[in-house]
C-alpha positions as CSV (number, residue, x, y, z in Angstrom):
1,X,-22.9,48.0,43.8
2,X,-21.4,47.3,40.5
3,X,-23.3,44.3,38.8
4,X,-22.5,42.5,35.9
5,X,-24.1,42.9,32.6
6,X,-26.0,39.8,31.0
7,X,-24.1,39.4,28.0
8,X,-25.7,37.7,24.9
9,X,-24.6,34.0,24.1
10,X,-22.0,34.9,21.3
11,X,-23.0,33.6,17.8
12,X,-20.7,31.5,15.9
13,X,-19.6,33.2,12.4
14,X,-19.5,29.9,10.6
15,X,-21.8,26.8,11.7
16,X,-19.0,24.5,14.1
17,X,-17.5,20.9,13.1
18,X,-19.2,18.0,13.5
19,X,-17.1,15.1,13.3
20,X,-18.3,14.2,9.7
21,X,-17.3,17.4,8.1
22,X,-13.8,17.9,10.2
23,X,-12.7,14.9,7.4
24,X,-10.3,16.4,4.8
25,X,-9.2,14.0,2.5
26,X,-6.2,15.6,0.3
27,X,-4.3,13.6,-2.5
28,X,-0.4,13.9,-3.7
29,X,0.8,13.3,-7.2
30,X,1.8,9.7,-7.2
31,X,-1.7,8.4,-7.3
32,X,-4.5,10.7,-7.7
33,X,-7.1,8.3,-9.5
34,X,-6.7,6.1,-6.6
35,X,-7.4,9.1,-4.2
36,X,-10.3,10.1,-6.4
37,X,-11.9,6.4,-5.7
38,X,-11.3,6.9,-1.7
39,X,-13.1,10.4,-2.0
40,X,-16.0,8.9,-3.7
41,X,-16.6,5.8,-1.3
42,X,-16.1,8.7,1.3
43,X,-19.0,10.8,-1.1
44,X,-16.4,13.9,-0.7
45,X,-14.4,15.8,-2.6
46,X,-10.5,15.9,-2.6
47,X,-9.6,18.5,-0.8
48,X,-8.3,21.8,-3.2
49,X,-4.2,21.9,-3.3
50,X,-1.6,23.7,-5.7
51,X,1.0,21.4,-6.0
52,X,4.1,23.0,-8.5
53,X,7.7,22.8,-9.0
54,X,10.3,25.4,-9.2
55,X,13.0,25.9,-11.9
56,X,15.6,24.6,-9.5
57,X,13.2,21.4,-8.9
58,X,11.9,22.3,-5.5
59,X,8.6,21.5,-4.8
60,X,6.0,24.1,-3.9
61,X,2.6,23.0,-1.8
62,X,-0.3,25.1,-0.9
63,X,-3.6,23.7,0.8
64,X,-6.5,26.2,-0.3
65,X,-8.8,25.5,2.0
66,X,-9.1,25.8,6.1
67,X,-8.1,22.6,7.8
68,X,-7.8,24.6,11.3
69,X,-9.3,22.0,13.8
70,X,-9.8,19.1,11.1
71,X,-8.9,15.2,10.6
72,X,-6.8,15.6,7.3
73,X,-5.7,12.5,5.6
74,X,-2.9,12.6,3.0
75,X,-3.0,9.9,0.3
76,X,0.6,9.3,-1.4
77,X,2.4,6.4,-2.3
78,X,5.8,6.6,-2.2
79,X,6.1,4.7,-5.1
80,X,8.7,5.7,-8.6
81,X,9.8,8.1,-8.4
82,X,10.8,7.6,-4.8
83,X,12.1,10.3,-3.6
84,X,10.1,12.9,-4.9
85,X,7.1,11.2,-4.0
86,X,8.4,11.4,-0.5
87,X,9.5,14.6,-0.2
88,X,5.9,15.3,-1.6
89,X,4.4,13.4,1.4
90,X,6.7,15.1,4.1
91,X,6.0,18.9,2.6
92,X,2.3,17.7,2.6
93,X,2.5,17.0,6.1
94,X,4.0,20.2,6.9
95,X,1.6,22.1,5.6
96,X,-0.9,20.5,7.6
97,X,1.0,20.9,10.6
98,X,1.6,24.7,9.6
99,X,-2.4,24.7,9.1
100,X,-3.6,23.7,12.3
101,X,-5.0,20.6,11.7
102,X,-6.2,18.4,14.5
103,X,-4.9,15.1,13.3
104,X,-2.6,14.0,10.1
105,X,-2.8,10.8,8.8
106,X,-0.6,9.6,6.4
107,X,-1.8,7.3,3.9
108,X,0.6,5.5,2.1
109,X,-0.4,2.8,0.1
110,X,3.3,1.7,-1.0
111,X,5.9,1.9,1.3
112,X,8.5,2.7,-0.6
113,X,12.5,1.4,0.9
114,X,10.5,-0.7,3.1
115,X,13.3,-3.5,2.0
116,X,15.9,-1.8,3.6
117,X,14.4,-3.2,6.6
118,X,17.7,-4.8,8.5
119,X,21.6,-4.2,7.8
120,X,22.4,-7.6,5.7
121,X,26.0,-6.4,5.6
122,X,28.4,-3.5,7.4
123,X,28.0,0.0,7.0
124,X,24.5,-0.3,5.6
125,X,21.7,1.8,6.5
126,X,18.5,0.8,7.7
127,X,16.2,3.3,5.3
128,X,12.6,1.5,6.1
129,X,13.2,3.3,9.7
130,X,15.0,7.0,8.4
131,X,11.9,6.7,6.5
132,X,9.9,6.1,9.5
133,X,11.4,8.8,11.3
134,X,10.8,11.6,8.8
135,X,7.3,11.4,8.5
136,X,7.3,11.2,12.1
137,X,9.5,14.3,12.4
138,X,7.4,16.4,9.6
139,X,4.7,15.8,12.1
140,X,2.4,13.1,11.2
141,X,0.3,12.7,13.8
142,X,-0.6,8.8,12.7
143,X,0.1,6.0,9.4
144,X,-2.0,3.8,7.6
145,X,0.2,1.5,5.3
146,X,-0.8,-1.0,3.0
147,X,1.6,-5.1,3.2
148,X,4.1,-3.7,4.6
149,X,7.2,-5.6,3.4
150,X,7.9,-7.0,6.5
151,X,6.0,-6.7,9.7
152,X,8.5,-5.5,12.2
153,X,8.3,-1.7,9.9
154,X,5.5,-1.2,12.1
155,X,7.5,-0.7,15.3
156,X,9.7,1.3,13.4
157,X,6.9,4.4,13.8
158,X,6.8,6.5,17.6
159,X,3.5,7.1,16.0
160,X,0.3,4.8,15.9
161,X,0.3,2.9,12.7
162,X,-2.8,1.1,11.4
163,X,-1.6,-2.1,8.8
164,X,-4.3,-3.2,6.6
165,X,-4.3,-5.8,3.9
166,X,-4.9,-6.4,0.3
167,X,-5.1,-10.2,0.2
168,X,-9.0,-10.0,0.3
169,X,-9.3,-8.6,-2.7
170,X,-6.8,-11.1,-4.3
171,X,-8.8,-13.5,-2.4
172,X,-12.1,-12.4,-3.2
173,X,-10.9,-12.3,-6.8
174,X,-9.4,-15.6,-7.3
175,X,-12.8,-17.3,-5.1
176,X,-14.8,-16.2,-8.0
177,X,-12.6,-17.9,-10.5
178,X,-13.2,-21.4,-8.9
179,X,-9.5,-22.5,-10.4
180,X,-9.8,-26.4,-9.6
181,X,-6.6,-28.1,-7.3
182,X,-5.4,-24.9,-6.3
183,X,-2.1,-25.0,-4.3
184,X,-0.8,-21.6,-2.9
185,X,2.9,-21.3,-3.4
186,X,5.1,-18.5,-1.6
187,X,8.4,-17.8,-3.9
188,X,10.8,-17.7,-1.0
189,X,11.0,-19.3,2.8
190,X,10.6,-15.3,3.8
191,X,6.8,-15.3,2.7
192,X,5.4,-18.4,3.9
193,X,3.5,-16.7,6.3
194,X,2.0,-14.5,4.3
195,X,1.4,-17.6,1.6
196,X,-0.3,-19.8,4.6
197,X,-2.8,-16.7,5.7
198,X,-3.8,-16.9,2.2
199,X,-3.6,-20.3,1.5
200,X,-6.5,-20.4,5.1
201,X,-8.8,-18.0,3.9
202,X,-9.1,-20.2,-0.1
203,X,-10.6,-22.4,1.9
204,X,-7.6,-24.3,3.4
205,X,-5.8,-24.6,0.1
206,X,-2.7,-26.7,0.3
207,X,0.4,-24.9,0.3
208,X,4.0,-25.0,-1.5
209,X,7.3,-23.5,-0.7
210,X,10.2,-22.7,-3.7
211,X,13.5,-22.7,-1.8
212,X,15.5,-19.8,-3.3
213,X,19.2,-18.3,-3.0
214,X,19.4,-14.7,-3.5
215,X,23.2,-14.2,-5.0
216,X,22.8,-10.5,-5.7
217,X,20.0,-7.2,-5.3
218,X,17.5,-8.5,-7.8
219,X,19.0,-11.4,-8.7
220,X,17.2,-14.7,-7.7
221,X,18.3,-18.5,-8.4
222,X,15.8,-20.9,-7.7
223,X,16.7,-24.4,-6.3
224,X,13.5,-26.3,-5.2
225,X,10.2,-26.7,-4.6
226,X,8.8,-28.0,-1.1
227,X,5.6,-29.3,-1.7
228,X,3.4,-30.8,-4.4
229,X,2.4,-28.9,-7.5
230,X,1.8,-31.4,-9.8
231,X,-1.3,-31.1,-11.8
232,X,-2.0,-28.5,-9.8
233,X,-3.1,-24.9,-10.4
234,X,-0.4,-22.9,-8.8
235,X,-1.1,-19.8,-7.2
236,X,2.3,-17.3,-6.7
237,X,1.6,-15.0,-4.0
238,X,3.6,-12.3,-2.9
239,X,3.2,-8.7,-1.3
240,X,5.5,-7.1,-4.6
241,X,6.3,-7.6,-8.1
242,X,9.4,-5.6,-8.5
243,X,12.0,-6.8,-11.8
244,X,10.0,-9.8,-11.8
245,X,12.8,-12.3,-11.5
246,X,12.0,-14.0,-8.3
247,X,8.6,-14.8,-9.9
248,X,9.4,-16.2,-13.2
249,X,11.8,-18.0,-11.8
250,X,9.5,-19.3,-8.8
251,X,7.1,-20.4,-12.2
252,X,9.6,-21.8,-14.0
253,X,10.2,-24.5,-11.7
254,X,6.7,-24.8,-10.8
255,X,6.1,-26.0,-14.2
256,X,8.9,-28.0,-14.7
257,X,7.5,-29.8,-11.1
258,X,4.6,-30.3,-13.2
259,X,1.8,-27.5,-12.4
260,X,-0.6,-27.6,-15.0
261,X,-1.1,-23.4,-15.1
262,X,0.3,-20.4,-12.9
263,X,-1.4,-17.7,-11.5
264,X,0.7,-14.9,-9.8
265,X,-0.6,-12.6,-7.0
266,X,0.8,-9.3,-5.1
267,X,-0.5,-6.1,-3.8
268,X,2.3,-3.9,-5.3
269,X,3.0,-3.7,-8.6
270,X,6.1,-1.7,-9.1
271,X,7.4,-3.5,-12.7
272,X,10.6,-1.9,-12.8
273,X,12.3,-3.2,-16.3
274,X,12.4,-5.9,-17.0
275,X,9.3,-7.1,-15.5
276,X,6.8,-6.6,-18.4
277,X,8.6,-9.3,-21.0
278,X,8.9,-11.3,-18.2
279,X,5.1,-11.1,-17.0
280,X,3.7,-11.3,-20.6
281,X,6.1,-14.3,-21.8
282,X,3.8,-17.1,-21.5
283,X,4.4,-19.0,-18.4
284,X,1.5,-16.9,-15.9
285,X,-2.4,-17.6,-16.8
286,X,-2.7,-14.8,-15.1
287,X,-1.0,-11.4,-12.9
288,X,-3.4,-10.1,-10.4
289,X,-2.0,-6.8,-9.0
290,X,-3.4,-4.0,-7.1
291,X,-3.9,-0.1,-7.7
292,X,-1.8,0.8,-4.9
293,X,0.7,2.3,-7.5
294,X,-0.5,3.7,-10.8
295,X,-0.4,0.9,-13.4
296,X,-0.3,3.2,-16.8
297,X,-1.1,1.9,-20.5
298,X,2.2,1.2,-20.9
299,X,3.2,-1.4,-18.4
300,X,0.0,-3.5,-18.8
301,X,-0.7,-6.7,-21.0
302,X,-3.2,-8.9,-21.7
303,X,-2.6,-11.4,-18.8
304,X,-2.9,-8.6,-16.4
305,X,-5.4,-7.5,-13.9
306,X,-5.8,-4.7,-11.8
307,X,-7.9,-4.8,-9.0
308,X,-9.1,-1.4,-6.7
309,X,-8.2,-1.0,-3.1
310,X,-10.1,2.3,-2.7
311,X,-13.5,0.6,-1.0
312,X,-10.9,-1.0,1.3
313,X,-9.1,2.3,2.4
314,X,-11.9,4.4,2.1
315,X,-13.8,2.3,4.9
316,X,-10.7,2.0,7.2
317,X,-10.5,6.3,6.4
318,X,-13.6,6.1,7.9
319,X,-13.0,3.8,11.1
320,X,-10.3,5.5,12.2
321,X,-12.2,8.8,11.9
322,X,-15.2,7.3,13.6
323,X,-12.8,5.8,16.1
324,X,-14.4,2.5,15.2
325,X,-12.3,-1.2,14.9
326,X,-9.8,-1.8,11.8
327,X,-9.1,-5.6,12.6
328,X,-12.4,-6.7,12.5
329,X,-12.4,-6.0,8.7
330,X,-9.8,-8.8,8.6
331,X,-11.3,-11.3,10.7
């Protein structure tokens, strides 16, 4: 009779994965101090990359470490320059696809051609969803953005897609500031929803609406304002400051309705020229912004204030990994 041999119980070469230590975090090149603030909420390391460009411009992306098996999360907004940034993004993802890891998350703090959400005209194309689709196709196996533009980019994913918010930060910030008569104002009809979510959570602040006519892309001419501002401090919130037009010209008529001073607010601050004279002319108290894109030396003034999202995306990093509730942090 031919029995079989008691093997040993094989030993592992390297100690397995817990869940804790399968979390990569790995950072492009559009925002690598915010990345650096995620890894140390997450009291990690970025993960080691060598990120270069050929003569031709192509980009070249190595991950120099194993990710076989892990949760990798890829930071990059896709924020100026655009399209390199997102090229960046998709490359990263293939990598990580090409590695083996488990899971990809793409975090993208700015969603850059998010406002090419809907064809406004023929023969237009709908570049918030092309967008959509690549990161899908490079193999993203899941998204969290930061205010979208508009909400319905979420369906736009075949992909689970976690949304979070920056308005309690704003929120938080402007609290401790105890401005007296606040009113929140949102600069177009498009954002009152967004203006009366924050408008609840300052305690039920009152809200105004400035009625405005778009004539051209990055153009704005404002007509009126719905609501009362005067004497008031007016609060401009948005989820972007782009050119800066539709805002100074949403505080423009806010003073000339009487608001005694003018804060604006937004999660995004892309200040593509003009933006900066506009912001630093005199008519805001103050510009709260977010470091969801890299606000350098040279596009800041002394009315401006940056505020970190890191805490925020580092703990909803972490929920996801630890398969634990997002919404609740908004609640």
């Amino acid at each position: 009779m031919i029995r079989s041999a008691t093997l040993p119980t094989p030993q592992p070469i390297l100690p397995s994965l817990t869940d804790n230590n399968r979390l990569r975090l790995l950072s492009g090149s559009a925002n690598i101090p915010l990345a650096q603030e995620v890894a140390r909420y997450l009291g990690m390391d970025l993960g080691p990359m060598v990120r270069k460009r050929f003569a031709d411009g192509e980009l070249y992306i190595q991950i120099q470490e194993s990710i076989r098996g892990c949760d990798v999360y890829l930071l990059q907004p896709t924020c100026r320059p655009v399209n390199d940034h997102l090229m960046e993004l998709l490359i990263m993802i293939d990598a990580c696809r090409r590695a083996s890891a488990r899971q990809i998350t793409a975090v993208i703090p700015y969603y850059g051609y998010a406002r090419a959400d809907r064809k406004t005209a023929g023969r237009e194309s709908i570049s918030a969803k092309l967008v959509a689709n690549l990161i899908t196709q490079a193999g993203a196996s899941r998204v969290l953005a930061m205010d979208l533009h508009s909400a319905q980019i979420q369906g736009y994913f075949d992909i689970p897609l976690d949304h979070v918010y920056g308005s309690p930060i704003l929120i938080d910030y402007l609290s401790s500031k105890q401005l007296p008569d606040l009113v929140v104002v949102s600069p177009d009809v498009g954002g009152v929803a967004r203006a009366r979510a924050f408008a609840k959570k300052l305690d039920d602040a009152p809200l105004a609406i400035i009625d405005k006519r778009r004539q051209a892309h990055n153009v704005a001419e404002v007509m009126n304002v719905i609501g009362d501002v005067s004497g008031k401090t007016a609060v401009l919130v948005d989820d972007m400051i782009d050119t800066a037009g539709t805002i100074l010209e949403g505080a423009k008529i806010l003073k000339e309705n009487g608001a005694r001073q003018v804060y604006a607010c937004a999660t995004h601050a892309v200040f593509s020229p003009p933006a900066i004279e506009r912001l630093s002319s005199g008519l805001f108290e103050e510009v709260i912004v977010t470091n969801t894109i890299p606000v350098s030396e040279e596009l800041r003034f002394p009315q401006l204030t940056v505020l970190s999202v890191a805490n925020l995306l580092g703990e909803t990093i972490w929920r996801i990994h630890e398969d634990s509730s997002v919404s609740s942090m908004f609640r």
